[in-house]
VEXSETOR-547977 format. One record per residue (C-alpha): z, x, y; chain; residue in three letters; residue number from 1. Coordinates in nm, 4 decimals, always signed. Each point is the difference from the previous one (the first is absolute). Layout:
N
+----------+----------+----------+---+-----+-----+
:       zz :       xx :       yy : c :   r :   k :
+----------+----------+----------+---+-----+-----+
:        Z :        X :        Y : A : Ala : NUM :
...
+----------+----------+----------+---+-----+-----+
This chain:
211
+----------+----------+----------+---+-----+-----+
:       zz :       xx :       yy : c :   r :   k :
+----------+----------+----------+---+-----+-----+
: -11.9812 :  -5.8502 : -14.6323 : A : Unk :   1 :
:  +0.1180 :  +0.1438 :  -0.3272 : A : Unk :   2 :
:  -0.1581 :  -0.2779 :  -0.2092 : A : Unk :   3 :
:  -0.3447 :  +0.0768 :  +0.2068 : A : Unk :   4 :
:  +0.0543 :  +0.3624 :  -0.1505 : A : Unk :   5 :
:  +0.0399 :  -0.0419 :  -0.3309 : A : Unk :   6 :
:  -0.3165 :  -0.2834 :  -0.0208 : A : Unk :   7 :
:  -0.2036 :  +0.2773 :  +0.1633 : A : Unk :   8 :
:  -0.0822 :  -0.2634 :  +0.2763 : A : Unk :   9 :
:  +0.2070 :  +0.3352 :  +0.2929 : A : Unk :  10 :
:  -0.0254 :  +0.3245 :  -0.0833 : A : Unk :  11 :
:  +0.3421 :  +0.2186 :  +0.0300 : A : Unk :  12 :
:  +0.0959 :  +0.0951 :  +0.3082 : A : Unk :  13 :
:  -0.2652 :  -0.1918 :  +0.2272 : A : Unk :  14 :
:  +0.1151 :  -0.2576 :  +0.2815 : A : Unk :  15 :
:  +0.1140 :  -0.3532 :  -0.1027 : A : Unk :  16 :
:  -0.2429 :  -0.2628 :  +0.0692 : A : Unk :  17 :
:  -0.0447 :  -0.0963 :  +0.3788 : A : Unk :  18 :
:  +0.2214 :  -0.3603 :  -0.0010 : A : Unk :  19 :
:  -0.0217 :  -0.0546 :  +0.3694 : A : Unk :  20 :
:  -0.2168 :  -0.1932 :  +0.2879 : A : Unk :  21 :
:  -0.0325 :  +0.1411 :  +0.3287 : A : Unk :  22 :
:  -0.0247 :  -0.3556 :  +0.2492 : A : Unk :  23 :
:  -0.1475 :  -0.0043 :  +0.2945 : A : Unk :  24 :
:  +0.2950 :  +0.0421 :  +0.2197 : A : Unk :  25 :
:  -0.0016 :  +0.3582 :  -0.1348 : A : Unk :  26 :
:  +0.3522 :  -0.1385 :  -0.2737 : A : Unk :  27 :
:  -0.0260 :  +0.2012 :  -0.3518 : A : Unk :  28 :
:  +0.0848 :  -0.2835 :  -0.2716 : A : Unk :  29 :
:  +0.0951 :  +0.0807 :  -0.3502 : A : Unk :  30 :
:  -0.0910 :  -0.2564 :  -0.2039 : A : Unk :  31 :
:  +0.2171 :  +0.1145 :  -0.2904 : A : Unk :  32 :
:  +0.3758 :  +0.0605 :  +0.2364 : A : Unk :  33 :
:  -0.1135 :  -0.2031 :  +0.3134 : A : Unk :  34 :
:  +0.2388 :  +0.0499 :  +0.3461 : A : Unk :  35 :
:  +0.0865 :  -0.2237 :  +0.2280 : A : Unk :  36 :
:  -0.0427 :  +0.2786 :  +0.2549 : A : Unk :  37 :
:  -0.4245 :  -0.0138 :  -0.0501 : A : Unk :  38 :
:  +0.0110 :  -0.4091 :  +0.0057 : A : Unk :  39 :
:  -0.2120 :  -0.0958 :  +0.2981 : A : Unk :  40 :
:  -0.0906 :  -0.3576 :  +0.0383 : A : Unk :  41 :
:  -0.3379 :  +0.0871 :  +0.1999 : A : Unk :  42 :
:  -0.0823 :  +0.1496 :  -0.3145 : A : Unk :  43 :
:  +0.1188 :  -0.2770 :  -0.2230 : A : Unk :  44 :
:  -0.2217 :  -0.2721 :  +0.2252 : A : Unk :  45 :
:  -0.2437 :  +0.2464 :  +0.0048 : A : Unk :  46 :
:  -0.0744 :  -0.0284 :  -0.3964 : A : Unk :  47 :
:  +0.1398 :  -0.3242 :  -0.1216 : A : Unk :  48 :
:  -0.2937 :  -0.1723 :  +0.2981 : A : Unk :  49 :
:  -0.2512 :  +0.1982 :  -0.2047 : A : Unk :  50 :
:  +0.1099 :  -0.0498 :  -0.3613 : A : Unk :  51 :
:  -0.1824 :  -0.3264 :  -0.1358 : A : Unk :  52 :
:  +0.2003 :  -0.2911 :  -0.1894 : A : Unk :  53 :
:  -0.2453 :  -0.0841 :  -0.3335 : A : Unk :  54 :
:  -0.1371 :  +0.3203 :  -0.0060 : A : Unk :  55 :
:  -0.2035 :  -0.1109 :  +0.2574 : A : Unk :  56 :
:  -0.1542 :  -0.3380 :  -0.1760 : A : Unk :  57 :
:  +0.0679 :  -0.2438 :  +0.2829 : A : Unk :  58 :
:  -0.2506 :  -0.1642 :  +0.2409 : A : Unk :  59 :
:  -0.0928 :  +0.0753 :  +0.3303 : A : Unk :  60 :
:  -0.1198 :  +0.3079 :  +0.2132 : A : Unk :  61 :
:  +0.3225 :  +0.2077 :  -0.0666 : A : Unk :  62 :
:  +0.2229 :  +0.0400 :  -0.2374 : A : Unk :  63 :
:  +0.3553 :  -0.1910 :  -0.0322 : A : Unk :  64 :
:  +0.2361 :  +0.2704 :  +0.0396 : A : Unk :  65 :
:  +0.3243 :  +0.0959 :  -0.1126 : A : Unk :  66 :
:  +0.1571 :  -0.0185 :  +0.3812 : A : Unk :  67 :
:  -0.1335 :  -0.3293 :  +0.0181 : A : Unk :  68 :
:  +0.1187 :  -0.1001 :  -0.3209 : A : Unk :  69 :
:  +0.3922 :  +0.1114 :  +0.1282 : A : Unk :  70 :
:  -0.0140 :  -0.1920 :  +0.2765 : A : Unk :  71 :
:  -0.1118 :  -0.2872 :  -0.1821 : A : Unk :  72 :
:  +0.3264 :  +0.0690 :  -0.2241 : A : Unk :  73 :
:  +0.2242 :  +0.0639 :  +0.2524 : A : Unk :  74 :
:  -0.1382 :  -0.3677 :  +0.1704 : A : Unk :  75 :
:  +0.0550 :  -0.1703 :  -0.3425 : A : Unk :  76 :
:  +0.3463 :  +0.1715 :  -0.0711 : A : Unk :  77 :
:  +0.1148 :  -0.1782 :  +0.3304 : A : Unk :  78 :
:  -0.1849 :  -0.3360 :  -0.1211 : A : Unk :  79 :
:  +0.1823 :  -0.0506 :  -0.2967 : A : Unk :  80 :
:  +0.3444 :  +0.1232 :  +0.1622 : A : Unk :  81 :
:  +0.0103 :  -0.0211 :  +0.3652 : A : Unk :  82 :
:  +0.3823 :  +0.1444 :  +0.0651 : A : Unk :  83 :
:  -0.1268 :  +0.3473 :  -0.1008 : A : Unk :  84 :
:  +0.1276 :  +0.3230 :  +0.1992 : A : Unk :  85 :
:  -0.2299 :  +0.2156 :  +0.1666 : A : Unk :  86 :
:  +0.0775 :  +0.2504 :  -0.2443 : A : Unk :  87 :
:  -0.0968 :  -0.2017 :  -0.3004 : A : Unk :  88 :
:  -0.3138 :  -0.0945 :  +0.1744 : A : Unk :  89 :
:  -0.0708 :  +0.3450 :  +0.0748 : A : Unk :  90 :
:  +0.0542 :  +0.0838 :  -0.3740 : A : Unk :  91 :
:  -0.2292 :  -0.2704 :  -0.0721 : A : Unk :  92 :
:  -0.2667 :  +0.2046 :  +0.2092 : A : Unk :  93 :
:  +0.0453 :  +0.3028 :  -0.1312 : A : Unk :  94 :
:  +0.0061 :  -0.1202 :  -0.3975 : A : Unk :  95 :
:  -0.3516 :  +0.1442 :  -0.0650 : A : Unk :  96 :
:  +0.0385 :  +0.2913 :  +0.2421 : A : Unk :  97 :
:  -0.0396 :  +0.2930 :  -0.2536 : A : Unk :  98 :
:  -0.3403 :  -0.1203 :  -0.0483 : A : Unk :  99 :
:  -0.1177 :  +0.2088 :  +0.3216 : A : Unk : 100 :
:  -0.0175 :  +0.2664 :  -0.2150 : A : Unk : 101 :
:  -0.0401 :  -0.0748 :  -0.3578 : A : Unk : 102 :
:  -0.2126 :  -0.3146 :  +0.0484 : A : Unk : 103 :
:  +0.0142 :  -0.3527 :  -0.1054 : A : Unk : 104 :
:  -0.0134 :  +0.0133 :  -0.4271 : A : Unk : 105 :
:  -0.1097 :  -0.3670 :  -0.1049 : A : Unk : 106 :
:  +0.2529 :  -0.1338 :  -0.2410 : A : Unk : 107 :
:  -0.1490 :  +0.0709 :  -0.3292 : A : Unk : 108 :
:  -0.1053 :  +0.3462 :  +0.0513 : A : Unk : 109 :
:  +0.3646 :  +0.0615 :  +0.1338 : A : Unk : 110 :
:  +0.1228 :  -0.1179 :  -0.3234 : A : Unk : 111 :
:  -0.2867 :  +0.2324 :  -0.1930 : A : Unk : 112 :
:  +0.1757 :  +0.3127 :  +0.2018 : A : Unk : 113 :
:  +0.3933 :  -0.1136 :  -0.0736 : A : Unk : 114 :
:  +0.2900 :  +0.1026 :  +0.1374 : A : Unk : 115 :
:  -0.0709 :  +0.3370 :  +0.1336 : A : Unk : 116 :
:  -0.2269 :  -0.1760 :  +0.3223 : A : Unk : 117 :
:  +0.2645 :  -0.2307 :  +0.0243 : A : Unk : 118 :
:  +0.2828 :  +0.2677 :  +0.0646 : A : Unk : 119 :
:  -0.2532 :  +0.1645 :  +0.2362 : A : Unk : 120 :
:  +0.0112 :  -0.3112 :  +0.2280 : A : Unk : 121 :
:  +0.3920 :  -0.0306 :  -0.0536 : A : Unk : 122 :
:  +0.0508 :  +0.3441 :  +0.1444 : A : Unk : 123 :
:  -0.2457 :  -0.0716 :  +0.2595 : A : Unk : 124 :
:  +0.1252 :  -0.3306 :  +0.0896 : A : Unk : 125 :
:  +0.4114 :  +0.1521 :  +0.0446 : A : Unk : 126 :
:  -0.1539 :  +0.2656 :  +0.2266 : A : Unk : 127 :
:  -0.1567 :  -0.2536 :  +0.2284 : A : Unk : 128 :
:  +0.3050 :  -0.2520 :  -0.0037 : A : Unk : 129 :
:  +0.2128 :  +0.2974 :  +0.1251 : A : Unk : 130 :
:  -0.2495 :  +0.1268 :  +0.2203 : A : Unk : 131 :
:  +0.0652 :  -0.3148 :  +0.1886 : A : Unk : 132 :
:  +0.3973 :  -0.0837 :  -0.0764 : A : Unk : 133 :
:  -0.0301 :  -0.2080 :  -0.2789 : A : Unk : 134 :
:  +0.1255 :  -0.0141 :  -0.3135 : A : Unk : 135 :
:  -0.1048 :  +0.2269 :  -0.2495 : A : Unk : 136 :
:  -0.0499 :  -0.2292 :  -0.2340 : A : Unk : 137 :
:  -0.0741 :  -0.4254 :  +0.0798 : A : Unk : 138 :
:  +0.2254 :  -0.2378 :  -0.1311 : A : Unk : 139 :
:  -0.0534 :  -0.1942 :  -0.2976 : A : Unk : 140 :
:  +0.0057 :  -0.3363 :  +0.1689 : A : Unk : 141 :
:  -0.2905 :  +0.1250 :  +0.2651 : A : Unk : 142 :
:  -0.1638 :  +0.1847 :  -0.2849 : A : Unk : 143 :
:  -0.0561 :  -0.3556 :  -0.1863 : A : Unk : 144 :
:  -0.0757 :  -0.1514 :  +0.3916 : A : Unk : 145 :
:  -0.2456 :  +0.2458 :  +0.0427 : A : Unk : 146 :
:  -0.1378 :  -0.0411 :  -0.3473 : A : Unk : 147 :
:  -0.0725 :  -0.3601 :  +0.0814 : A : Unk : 148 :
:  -0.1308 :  +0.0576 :  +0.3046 : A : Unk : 149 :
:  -0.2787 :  +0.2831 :  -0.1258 : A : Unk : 150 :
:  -0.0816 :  -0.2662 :  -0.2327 : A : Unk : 151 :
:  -0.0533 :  -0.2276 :  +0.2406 : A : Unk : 152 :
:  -0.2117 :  +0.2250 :  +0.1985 : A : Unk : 153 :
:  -0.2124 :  +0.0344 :  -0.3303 : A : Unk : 154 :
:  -0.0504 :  -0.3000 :  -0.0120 : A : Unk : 155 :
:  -0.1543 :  -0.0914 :  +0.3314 : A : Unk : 156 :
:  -0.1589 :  +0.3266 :  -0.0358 : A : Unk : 157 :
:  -0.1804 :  -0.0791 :  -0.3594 : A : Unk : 158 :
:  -0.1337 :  -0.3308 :  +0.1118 : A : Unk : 159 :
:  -0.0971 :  +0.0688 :  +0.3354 : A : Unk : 160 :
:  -0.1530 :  +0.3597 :  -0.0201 : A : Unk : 161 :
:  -0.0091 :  +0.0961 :  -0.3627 : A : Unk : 162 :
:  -0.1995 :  -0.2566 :  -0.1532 : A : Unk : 163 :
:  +0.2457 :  -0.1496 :  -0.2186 : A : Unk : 164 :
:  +0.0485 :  -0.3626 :  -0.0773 : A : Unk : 165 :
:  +0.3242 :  -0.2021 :  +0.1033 : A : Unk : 166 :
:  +0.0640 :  -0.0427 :  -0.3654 : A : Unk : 167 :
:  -0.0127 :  +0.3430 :  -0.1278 : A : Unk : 168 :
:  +0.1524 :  +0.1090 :  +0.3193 : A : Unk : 169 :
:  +0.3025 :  -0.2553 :  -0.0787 : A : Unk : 170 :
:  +0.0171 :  +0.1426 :  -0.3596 : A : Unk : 171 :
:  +0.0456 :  +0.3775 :  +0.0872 : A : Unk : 172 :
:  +0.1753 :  +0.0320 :  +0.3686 : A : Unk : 173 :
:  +0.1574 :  -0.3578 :  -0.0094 : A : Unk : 174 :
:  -0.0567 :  -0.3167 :  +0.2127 : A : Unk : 175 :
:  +0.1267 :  -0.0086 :  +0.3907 : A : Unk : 176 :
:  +0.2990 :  -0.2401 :  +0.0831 : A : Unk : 177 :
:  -0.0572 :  -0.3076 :  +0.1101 : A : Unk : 178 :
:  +0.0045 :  -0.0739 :  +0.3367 : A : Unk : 179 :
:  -0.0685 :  +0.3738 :  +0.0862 : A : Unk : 180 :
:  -0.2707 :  +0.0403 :  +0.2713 : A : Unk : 181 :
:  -0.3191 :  +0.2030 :  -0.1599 : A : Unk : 182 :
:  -0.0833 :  +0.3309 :  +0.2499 : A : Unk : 183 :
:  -0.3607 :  +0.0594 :  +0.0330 : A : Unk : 184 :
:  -0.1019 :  +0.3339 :  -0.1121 : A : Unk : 185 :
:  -0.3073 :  +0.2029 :  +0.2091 : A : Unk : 186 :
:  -0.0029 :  +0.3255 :  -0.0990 : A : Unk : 187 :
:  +0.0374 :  +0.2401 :  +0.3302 : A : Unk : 188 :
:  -0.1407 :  +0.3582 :  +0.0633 : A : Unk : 189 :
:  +0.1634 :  +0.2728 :  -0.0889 : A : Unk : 190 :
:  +0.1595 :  +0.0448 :  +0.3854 : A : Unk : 191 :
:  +0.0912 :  -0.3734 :  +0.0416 : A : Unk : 192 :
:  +0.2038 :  -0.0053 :  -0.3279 : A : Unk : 193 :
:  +0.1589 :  +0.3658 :  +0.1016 : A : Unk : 194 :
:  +0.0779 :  -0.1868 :  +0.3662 : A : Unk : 195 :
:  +0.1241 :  -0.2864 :  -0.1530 : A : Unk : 196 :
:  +0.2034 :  +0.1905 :  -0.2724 : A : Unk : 197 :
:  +0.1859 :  +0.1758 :  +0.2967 : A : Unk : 198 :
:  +0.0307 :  -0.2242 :  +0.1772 : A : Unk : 199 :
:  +0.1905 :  -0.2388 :  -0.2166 : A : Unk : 200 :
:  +0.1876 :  +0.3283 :  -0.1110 : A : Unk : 201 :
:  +0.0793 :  +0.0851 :  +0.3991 : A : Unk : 202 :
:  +0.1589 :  -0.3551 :  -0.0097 : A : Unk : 203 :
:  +0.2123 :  +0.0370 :  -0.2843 : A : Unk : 204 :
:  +0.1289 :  +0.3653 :  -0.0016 : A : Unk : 205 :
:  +0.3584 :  +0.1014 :  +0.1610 : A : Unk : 206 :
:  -0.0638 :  +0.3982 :  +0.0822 : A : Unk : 207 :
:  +0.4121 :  -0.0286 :  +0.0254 : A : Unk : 208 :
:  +0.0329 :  -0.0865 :  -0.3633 : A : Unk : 209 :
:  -0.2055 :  +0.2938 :  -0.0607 : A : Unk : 210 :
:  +0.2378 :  +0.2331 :  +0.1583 : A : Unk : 211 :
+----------+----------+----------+---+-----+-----+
C-alpha cells in the first residue's frame, strides 16, 4: 500500500485495493492471505469445470476444462505409479486447484508475469491442501510425479484437442511411456466435468483427515 502512495497509483488515506472473491456459496476469499476457513470445494468444481485448458483452442462443442484436465492427472498419476495413497491421489487432483479463481495462465505468458503469479497460486494452493488435511506443502517426490503426469496430460491433450502434431507435441511436453494405455479425450460440459470432478474428489477425500 505504501509503494501505491508514493507512485500516485492510491491516494493517502483511501481503502486498499479490494483483493477478495465472493463464491457462490456466499465464502469471502482473499486472494492475497487466503484461509482455509473460506475453502469450499463446490466452489472450487464450480470454476476449475468452467476455466478452459489452451485458452480455449481445442476442438469440439465445449471447451476442455481445467476439472477435466485434473482428473485426467490424477488418472495418469495412478498409471505411472499404481501403489499411490489416497492422499497423494487426492493431491494429484487438486494440483491445479487455485485456478478456480485466478484462471488457467498458458505457460509462456506465466513466465512473461514471473514470480509474483506464481506465489499467488502457492498461497492459494497451501490454503486448499489444509482446507482438506493435507499437507501444506506436496512433497518433492509427488511434485516431480505430478510434473510428469501434467505433462503427460499435455500431451494427449495437444495432439488430440489442440491441434498439435505428435512431433512437436513430443518435443515440448515429452513422449508417453511405452506400454501406457492412451485415454481418449471428449471434452464435457461445464456440469459433467464439475460432476465428474466431485465425484472423483467424493472418492478420494477422508473428511477425518480434515479434522
Amino acid at each position: 500500500m505504501p509503494d501505491l502512495i508514493k507512485k500516485g497509483l492510491v491516494k493517502k488515506g483511501t481503502a486498499p485495493p479490494r483483493a477478495w472473491q465472493r463464491m457462490l456459496s456466499g465464502r469471502r476469499l482473499d486472494l492475497l492471505e487466503p484461509s482455509p476457513l473460506d475453502i469450499e470445494i463446490a466452489d472450487i468444481a464450480h470454476g476449475l469445470a468452467r476455466v478452459a485448458r489452451w485458452n480455449g483452442q481445442t476442438k469440439g462443442e465445449h471447451a476442455f476444462s481445467v476439472a477435466q484436465h485434473c482428473v485426467l492427472v490424477e488418472r495418469l498419476v495412478v498409471d505411472l505409479s499404481p501403489r499411490l495413497s489416497r492422499e497423494a491421489r487426492l493431491m494429484a487432483l487438486l494440483h491445479d486447484s487455485p485456478e478456480y479463481v485466478v484462471g488457467d495462465l498458458i505457460s509462456p505468458f506465466k513466465a512473461a508475469v514471473g514470480m509474483n503469479y506464481k506465489s499467488l497460486e502457492e498461497k492459494l494452493q497451501m490454503a486448499i491442501h489444509l482446507r482438506f488435511g493435507l499437507p501444506a506443502q506436496v512433497p518433492a517426490a509427488l511434485k516431480t510425479l505430478f510434473k510428469r503426469a501434467d505433462h503427460l496430460s499435455a500431451y494427449y491433450e495437444a495432439t488430440q484437442l489442440a491441434g498439435f502434431e505428435e512431433k512437436e507435441a513430443r518435443r515440448l511436453f515429452g513422449a508417453p511411456p511405452k506400454g501406457m494405455k492412451e485415454p481418449r479425450l471428449a471434452p464435457l460440459g461445464t456440469k459433467e466435468a464439475q460432476a465428474q470432478f466431485l465425484a472423483r474428489f467424493d472418492r478420494l477425500y477422508d473428511p477425518k483427515g480434515a479434522s
